[in-house]
C-alpha positions in Angstrom: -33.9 -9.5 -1.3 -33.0 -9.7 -4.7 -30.7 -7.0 -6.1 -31.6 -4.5 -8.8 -30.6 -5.0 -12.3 -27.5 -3.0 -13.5 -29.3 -1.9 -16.6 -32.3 -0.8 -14.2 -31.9 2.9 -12.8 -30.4 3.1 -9.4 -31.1 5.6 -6.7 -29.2 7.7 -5.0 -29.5 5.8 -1.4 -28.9 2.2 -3.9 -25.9 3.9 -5.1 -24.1 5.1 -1.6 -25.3 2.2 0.2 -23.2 0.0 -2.1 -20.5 2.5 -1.4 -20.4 2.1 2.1 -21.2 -1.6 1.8 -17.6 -1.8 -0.3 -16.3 1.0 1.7 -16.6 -1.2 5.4 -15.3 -4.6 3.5 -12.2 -2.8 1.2 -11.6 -1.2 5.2 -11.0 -4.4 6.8 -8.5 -5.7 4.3 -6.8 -2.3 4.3 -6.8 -2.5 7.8 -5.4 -6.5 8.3 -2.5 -5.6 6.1 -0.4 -3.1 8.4 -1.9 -4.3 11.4 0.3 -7.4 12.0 3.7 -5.2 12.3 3.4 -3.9 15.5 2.4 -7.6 17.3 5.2 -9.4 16.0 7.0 -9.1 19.3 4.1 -10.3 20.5 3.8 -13.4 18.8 7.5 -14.7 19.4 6.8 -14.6 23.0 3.3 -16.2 22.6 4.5 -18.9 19.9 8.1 -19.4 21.0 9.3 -18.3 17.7 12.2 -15.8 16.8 11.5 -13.0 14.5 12.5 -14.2 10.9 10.0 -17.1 11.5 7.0 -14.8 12.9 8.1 -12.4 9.5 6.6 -15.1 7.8 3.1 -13.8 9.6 3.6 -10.6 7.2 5.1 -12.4 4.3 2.9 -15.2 3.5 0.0 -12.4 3.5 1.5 -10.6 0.9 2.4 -13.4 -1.1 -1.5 -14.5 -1.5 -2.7 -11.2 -2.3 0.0 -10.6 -5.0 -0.6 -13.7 -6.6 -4.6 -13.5 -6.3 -4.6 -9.7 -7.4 -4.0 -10.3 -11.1 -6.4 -13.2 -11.3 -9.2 -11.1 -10.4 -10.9 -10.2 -13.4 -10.6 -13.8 -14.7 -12.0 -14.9 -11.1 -14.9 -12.5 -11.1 -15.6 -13.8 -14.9 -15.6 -17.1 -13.3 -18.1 -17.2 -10.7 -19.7 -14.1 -11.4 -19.0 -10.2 -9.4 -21.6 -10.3 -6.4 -20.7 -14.2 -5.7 -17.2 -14.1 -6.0 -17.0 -11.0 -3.9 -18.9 -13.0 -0.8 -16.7 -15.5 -1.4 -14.0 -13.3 -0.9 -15.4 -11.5 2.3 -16.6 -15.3 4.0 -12.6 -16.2 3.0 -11.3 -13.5 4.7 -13.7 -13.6 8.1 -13.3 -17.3 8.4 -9.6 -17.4 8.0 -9.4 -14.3 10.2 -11.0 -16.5 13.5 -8.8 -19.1 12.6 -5.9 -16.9 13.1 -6.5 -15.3 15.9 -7.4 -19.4 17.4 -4.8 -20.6 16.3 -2.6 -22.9 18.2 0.7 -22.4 16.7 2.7 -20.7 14.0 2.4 -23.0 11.1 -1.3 -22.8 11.5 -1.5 -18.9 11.7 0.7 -18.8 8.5 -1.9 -20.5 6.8 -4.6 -18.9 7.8 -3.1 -15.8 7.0 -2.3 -17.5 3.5 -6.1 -18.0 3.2 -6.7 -14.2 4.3 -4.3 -12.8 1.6 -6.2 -14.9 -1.1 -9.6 -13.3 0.4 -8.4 -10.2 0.6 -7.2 -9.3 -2.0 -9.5 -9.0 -5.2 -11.4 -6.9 -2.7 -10.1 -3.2 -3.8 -10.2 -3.9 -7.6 -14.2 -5.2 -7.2 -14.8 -2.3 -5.1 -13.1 0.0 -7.4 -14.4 -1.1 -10.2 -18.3 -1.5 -8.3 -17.9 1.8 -7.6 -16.6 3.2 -11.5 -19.5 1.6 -13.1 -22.5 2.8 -11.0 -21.7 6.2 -10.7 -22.0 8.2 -13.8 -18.7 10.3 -14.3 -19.2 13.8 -13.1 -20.1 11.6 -9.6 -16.9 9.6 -10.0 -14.7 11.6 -8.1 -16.6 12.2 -5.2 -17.5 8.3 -5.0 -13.7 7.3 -5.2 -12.9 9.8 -2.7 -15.3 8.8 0.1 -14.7 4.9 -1.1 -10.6 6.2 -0.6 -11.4 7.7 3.2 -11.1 3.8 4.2 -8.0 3.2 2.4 -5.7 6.2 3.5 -7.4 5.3 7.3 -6.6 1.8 7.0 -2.7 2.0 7.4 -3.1 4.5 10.0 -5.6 3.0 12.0 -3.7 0.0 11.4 -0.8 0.2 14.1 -2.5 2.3 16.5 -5.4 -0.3 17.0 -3.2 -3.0 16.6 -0.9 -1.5 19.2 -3.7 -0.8 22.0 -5.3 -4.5 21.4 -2.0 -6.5 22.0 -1.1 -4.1 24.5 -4.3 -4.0 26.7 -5.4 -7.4 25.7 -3.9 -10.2 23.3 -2.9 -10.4 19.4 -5.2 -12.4 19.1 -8.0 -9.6 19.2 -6.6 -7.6 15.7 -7.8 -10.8 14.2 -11.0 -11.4 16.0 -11.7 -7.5 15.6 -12.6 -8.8 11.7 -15.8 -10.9 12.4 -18.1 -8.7 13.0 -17.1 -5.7 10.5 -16.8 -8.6 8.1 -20.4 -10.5 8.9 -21.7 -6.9 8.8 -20.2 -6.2 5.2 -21.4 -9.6 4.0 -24.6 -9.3 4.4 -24.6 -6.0 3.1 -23.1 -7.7 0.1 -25.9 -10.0 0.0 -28.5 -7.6 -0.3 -27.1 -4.2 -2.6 -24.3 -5.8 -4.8 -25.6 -7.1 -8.4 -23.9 -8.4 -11.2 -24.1 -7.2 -14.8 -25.4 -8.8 -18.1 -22.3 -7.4 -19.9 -19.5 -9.4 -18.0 -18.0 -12.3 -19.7 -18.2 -15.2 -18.3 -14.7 -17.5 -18.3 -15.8 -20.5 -20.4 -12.7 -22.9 -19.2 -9.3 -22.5 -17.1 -6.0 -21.5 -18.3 -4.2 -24.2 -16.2 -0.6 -23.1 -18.0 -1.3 -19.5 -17.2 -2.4 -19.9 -13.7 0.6 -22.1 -12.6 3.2 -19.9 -14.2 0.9 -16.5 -12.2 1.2 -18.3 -9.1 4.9 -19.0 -9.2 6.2 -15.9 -10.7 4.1 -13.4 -8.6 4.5 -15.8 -5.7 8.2 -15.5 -5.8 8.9 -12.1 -6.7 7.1 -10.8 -3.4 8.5 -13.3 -1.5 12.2 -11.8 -3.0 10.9 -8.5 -2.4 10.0 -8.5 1.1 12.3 -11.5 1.7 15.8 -10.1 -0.1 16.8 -7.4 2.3 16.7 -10.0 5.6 18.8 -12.1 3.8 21.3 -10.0 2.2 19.5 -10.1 -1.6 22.0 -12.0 -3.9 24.0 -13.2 -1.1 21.2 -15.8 -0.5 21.2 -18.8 -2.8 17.1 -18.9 -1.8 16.8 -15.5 -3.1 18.5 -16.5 -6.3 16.9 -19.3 -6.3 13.5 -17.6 -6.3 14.5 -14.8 -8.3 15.6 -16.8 -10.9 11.9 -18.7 -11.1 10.4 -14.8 -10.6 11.8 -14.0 -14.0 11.4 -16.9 -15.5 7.7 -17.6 -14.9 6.7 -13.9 -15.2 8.1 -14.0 -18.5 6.4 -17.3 -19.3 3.3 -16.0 -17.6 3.6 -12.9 -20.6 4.1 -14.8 -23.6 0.9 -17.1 -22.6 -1.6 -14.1 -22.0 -1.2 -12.3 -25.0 -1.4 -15.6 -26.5 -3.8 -17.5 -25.0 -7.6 -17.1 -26.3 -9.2 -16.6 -22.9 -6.1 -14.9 -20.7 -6.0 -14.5 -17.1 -4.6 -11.3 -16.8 -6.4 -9.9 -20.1 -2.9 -7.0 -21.1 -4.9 -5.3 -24.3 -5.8 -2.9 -21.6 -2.2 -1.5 -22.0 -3.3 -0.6 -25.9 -5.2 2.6 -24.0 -2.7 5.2 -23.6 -4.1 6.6 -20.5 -4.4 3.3 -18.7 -0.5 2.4 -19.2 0.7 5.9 -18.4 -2.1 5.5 -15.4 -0.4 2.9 -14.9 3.0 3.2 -14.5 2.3 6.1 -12.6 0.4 3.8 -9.8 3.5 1.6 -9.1 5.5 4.8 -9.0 3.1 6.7 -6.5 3.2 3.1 -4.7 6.4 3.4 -3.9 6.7 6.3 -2.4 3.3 6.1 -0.5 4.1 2.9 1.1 8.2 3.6 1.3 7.2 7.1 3.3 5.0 5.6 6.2 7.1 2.7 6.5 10.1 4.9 7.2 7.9 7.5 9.4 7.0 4.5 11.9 10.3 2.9 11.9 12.1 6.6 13.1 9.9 7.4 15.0 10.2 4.0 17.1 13.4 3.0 16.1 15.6 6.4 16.8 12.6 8.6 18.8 11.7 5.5 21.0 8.0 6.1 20.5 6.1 3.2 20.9 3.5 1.6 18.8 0.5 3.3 19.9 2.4 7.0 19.6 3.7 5.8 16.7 0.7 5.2 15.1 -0.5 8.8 16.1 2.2 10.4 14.1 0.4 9.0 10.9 -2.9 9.5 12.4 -2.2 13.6 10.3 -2.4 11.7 7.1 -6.1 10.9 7.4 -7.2 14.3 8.7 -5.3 15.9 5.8 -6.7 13.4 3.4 -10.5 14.5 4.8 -9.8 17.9 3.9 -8.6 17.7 0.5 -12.1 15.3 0.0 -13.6 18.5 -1.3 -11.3 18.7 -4.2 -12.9 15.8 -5.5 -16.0 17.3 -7.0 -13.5 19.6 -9.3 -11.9 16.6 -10.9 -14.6 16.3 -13.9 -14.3 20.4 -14.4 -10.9 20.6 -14.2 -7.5 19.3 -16.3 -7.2 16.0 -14.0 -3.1 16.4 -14.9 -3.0 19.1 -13.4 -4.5 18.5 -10.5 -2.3 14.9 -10.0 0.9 17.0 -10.7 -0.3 19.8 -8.3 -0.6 16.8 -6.0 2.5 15.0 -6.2 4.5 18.3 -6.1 2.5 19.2 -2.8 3.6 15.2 -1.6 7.4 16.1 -2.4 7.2 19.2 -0.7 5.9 17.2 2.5 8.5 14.4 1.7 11.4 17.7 1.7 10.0 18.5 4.8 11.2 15.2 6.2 14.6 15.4 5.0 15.2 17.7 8.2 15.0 15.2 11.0 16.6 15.6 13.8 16.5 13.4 17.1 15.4 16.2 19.3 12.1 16.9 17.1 8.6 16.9 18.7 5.7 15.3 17.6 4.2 18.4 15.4 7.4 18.3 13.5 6.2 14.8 12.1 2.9 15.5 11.9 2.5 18.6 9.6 4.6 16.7 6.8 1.9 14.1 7.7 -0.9 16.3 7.1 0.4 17.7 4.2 0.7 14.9 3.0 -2.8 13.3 3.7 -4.1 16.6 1.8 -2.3 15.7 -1.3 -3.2 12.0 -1.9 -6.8 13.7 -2.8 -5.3 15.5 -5.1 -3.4 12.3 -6.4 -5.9 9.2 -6.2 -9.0 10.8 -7.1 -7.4 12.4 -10.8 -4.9 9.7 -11.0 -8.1 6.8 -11.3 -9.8 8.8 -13.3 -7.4 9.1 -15.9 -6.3 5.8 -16.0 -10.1 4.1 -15.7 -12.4 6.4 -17.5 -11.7 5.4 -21.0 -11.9 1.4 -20.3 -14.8 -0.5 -21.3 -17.4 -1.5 -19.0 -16.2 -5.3 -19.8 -13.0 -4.8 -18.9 -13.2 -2.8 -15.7 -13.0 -5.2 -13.3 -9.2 -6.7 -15.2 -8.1 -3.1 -15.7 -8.5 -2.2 -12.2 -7.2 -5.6 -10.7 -3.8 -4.9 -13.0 -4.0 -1.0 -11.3 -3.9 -2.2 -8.2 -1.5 -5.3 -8.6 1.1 -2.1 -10.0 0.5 -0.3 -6.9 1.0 -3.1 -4.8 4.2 -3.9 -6.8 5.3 -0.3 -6.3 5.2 -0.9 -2.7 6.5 -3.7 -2.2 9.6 -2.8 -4.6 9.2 0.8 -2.5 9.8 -0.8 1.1 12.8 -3.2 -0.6 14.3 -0.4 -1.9 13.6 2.0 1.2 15.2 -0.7 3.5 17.7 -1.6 1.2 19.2 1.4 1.0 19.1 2.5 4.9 21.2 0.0 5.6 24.0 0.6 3.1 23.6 4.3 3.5 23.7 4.2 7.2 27.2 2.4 7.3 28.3 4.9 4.9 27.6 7.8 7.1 28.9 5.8 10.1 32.7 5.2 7.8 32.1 9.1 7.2 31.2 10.1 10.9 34.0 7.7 12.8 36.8 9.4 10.8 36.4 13.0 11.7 36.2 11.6 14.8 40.0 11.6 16.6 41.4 12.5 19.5 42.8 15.7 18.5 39.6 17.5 17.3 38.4 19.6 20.1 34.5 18.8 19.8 34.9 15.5 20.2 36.9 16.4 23.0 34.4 18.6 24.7 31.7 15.6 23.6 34.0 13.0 25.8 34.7 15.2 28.4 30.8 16.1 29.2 29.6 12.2 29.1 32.4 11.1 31.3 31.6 14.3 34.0 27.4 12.8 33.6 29.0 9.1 34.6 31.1 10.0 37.3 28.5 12.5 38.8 26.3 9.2 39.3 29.3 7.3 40.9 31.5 6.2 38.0 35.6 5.9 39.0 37.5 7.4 36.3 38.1 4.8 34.1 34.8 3.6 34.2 33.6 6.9 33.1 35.9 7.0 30.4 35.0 3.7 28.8 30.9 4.8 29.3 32.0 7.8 27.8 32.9 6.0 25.0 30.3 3.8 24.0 27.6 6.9 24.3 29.7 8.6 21.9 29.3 5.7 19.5 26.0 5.4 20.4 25.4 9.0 19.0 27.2 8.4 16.0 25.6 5.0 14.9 22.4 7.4 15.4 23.5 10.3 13.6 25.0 8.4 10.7 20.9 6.2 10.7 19.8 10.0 10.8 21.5 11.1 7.5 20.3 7.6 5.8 17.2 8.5 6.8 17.4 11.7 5.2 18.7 9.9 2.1 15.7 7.8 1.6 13.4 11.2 1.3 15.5 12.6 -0.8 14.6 9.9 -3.1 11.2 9.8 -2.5 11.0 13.1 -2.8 12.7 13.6 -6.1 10.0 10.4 -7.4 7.3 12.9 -6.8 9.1 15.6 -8.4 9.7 13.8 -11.6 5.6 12.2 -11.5 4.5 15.8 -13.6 7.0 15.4 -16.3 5.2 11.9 -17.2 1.6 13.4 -17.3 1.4 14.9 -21.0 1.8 11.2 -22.1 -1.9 11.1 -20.7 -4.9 12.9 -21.9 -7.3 15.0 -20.2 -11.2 13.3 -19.8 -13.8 16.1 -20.4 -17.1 15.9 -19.2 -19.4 15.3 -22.5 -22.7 16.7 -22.7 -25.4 16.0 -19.7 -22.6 14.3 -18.2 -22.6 11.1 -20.4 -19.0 11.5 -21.5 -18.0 8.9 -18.6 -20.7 6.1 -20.0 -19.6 6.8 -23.7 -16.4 6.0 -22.9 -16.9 3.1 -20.9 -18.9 1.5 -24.0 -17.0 2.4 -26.5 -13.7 1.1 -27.2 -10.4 2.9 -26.0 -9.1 5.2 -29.0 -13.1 5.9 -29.7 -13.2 7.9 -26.2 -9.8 9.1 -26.1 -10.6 10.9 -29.7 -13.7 12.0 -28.4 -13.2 12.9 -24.7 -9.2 14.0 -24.4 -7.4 16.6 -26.2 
């Protein structure tokens, strides 16, 4: 079947079946990339490895999607939209049977190379798919429904990947891709189209692309490596950080001036879109920070395992449904507004968090979760439109590519930061904790007294109890002293969000032009033309 023209009119079922057709493939590359955390014990008893080589499972992933994101417009220029986004889902399927086959670690690695590079132009296409066939007073409600797979996809993510290893073998979160992925292709195949208006790339930037590769290359593998190998400490880390910098830098100077860029940066000459922006690596951060430090307390110092877990996120997604019906105000509404009554709502929940204890139950986690499910609508859906409804049709596909590369570096720099921090913070509380802690202060004591009556209850001599006695209290202070790092880290977070509304008058609002064509204007015209016209 051969797909309809872009500049032909497209119905209503054309438009939402492309939706969903992005919707199910953008869903399985969400879903790959948190998946793999809970199976790495797993895999170092299947493949013999310890767990700094089966980190590499995670790390090499990440490393291929940071270094294909920014390429993306330049790719999709290349080959063209609708064939370089079936190459990308046929990547991804194809490298996902391989893992799940394969036969050792080295092999898995790269396959899970291959899967990053597949996976990852897949949310700025869809993104941008989805901007340019829905006129703008639809926008919001098409991101929103689009964003259902996204905020499920981390969620899902450990939960399904803790029941398949669990019931059945690793190898099944791999194999679970082939047929959502075969499904999405062909759906591909039949509704995707490309458009007359895209640019095609007329030759390769070979200086640009090497110097891309290595500095985005090593900066997440500093990023997610640095903390395992005590940062600066590490003459790899240097090593690499040193060549981040350098090639980044490089990697600058060329695109702005090379005639036919990569990474095309006169997107950053729109106001909205760098404020936008900026704004996407700082909501990043704290998005991907905040689940990552809900799933390791609640298995690391609650004991829950990865399937309950998992369930403790699960909030996020319900909240997230309900807040779907905010979408359709976006267009009538100042989108600032709504973004900073959203990230206030998100520190709120983050607050909520800074009140852990290791006696809490499972609703204690999950209304901070729901709360803040509910505000990422009120976040993503005004936060894109901001930032993509004055770009020009031409340029959608870079502009979102670099949007989602920034939140992807905001998480990444998030979770450094995140762990970073609970380390050192932790072994500050512990120094803190252990020196109120004497033999002369009467709670500790009582504390001593009551551990060494529970050990010699269940048949403990005296001395034996004492020592036992002993080590729990340790045991309690190591926890309490992780506790208040904990605490530290959503305090931070927290105070992120906080900040987020004080950036937003930097950005102007996008009003809804007459019969709803302020969306298309401004995708035609160029940047300053729509600002003047659409934001106050």
């Amino acid at each position: 079947m051969t797909p309809s023209a872009p500049d032909a009119p497209i119905s209503s079922v054309q438009k939402w079946a492309i939706t969903f057709t992005v919707m199910v493939v953008a869903f399985m590359q969400i879903l790959d990339t948190s998946v793999t955390n809970v199976i790495l014990p797993h895999l170092q008893g299947s493949l013999s490895a310890g767990l700094d080589e089966v980190s590499w499972v995670i790390t090499s992933y990440l490393a291929a999607n940071a270094v294909i994101i920014p390429a993306t417009g330049w790719l999709t220029g290349l080959f063209g939209r609708r064939r370089f986004f079936l190459i990308c889902a046929t990547v991804f399927v194809a490298s996902s049977f391989v893992s799940g086959a394969a036969p050792d670690l080295t092999t898995l690695i790269v396959a899970r190379i291959f899967q990053g590079l597949g996976g990852g132009p897949i949310i700025p296409i869809s993104q941008a798919i989805l901007w340019e066939i829905f006129p703008f007073h639809q926008r919001g409600l098409a991101m929103a429904v689009w964003g259902v797979g996204f905020i499920l996809g981390p969620i899902l993510g450990p939960t399904v990947g803790g029941y398949l290893a669990d019931q059945w073998s690793w190898r099944w979160i791999f194999y679970i891709n082939l047929p959502v992925g075969i499904v999405g292709f062909f759906m591909a195949s039949v509704f995707l189209f490309d458009s007359p208006y895209m640019r095609r790339s007329a030759r390769i930037d070979w200086w640009g692309l090497g110097l891309m590769i290595a500095g985005f290359g090593c900066l997440q593998l500093v990023l997610d490596r640095g903390e395992r190998q005590d940062w600066f400490e590490s003459p790899t880390i240097v090593a690499m950080a040193i060549v981040a910098v350098g090639a980044l830098a490089g990697f600058l100077i060329r695109e702005l001036t090379a005639s036919e860029p990569i990474l095309d940066l006169t997107v950053f000459t729109d106001r909205n879109f760098a404020t936008g922006a900026t704004l996407s690596t700082i909501v990043g951060f704290g998005t991907f920070a905040g689940m990552l430090l809900v799933a390791v307390f609640t298995q690391k110092l609650l004991g829950y395992d990865a399937w309950t877990s998992g369930l403790v996120l699960a909030p996020g997604g319900l909240g997230n449904i309900f807040s779907l019906f905010a979408s359709g105000i976006v267009t009538r509404v100042d989108q600032r507004v709504m973004l900073g009554f959203g990230c206030l709502l998100n520190a709120v929940s983050l607050y909520m968090m800074t009140s852990l204890t290791l006696g809490m139950d499972y609703w204690a986690l999950a209304l901070p979760r729901f709360i803040q499910g509910f505000a990422a609508g009120f976040i993503y859906v005004p936060l894109s439109t901001l930032t993509l409804a004055t770009i020009r049709r031409d340029k959608l596909v870079n502009a979102t590519a670099v949007y989602s590369m920034a939140r992807n570096l905001g998480g990444s720099v998030g979770i450094a930061v995140v762990t970073t921090l609970l380390a050192q913070r932790s072994q500050v509380h512990q120094t803190t904790l252990v020196s109120h802690i004497t033999a002369w202060d009467p709670a500790t004591r009582e504390r001593l007294a009551q551990w060494a009556s529970h050990f010699a209850t269940r048949g403990s001599d005296t001395f034996t109890a004492e020592r036992q006695a002993m080590a729990m209290l340790y045991r309690e202070t190591v926890a309490q002293a992780q506790l208040l790092a904990y605490a530290d880290d959503f305090w931070l977070l927290a105070a992120m969000f906080m900040a987020v509304p004080l950036i937003l008058p930097f950005m102007h609002r996008i009003r809804l032009g007459s019969r709803g064509a302020a969306g298309a204007q401004a995708t035609e015209r160029s940047p300053a033309h729509a600002v003047e016209e659409n934001a106050r």
